[in-house]
N, C-alpha and C positions, 0 to 999 in steps of 0.2 A: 628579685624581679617583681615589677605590681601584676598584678591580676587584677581582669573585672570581670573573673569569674565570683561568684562568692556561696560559701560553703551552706547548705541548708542546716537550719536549728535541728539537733538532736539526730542527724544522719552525716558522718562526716562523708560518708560517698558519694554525696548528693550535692551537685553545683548547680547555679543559676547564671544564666546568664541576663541579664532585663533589658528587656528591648524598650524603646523610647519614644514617644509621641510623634518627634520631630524625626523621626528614620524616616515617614513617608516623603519629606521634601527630597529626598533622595531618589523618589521615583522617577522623575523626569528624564537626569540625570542617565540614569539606570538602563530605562527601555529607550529613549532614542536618541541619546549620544552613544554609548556600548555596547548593548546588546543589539541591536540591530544598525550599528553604524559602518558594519567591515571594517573598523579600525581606523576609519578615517579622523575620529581626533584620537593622537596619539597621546595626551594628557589623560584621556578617560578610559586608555586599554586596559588598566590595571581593575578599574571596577568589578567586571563581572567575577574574578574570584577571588577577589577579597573580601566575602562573606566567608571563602572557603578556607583560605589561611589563615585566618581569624581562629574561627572553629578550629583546625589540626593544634594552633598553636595551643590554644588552650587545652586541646585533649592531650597532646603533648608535655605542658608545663603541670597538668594534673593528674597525669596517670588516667586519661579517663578514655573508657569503652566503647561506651555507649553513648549516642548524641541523640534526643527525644526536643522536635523542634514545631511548636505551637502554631500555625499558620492562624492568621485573620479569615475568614471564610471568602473572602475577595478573590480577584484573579489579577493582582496589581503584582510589578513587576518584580519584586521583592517575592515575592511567594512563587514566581517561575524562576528565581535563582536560585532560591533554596530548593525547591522542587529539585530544581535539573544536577544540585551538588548532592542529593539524597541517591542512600542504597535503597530505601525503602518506604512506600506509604503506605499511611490508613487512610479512606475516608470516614470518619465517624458520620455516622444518618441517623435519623427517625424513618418510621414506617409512616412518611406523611406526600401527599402531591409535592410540596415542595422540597424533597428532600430527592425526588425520583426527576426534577426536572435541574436538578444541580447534577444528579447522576449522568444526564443525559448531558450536560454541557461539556462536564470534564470527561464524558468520553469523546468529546473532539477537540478542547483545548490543549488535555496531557499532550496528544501525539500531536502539538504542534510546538511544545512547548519542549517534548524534546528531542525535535528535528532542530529547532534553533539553539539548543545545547550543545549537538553533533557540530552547526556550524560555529560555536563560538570556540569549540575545543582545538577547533583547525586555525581559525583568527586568533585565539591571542595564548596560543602555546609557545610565544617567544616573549610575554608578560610578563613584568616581576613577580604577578601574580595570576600565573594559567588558570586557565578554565579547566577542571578535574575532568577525568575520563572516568562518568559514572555511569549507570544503564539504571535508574529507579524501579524497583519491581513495586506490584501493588501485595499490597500485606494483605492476605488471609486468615481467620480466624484459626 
């Protein structure tokens, strides 16, 4: 079977997956054909968790644990799908103004982002590729 996972030098435990420049044309797609479209094109129902089967398949086909998933610091729609398939986040900060008015943003983004996860879980749980039933907790040091 191919994989486009690929093994890190010098640590066989340790897979990459590399994300691609052109993934963001995929945002359009993303936020307002499926995740907010109730399913009305039925060609785009499969999008919102096929970030998700992706990832199982490869922790799957690698024996692998643990999934450690890099976000762009944006709030584009790609990072509230991975968000809303996560058990868990950090936010990494500085102790600076602008790191305390990012704080303040995604404390009203997250809880929007997964109230519309709860809704996608109910829309496309008859998808070749459902939307995962996950509840993201915030990761403490």
């Amino acid at each position: 079977m191919l994989s486009i996972a690929f093994n890190v030098p010098n640590n066989a435990n340790l897979f990459l997956l590399p994300g691609h420049p052109n993934l963001t044309e995929l945002e359009t797609s993303i936020e307002f054909l499926s995740q907010t479209s109730n399913n009305a094109f039925a060609t785009m129902q499969n999008l919102p968790g096929a970030f998700n089967t992706l990832i199982e398949l490869i922790c799957t086909q690698h024996q692998i644990n643990y999934i450690l998933i890099d976000l762009n610091p944006g709030l584009s729609a790609i990072n509230q799908n991975l968000f809303s398939i996560s058990d868990l986040f950090i936010v990494p900060t500085n102790p600076d103004p602008f790191s305390l008015m990012a704080i303040n943003t995604l404390s009203e983004i997250l809880p929007r982002w997964y109230n519309t996860a709860i809704q996608m879980r109910n829309t496309f749980a008859n998808s070749s590729y459902p939307f995962p039933t996950r509840d993201p907790k915030f990761g403490e040091p």
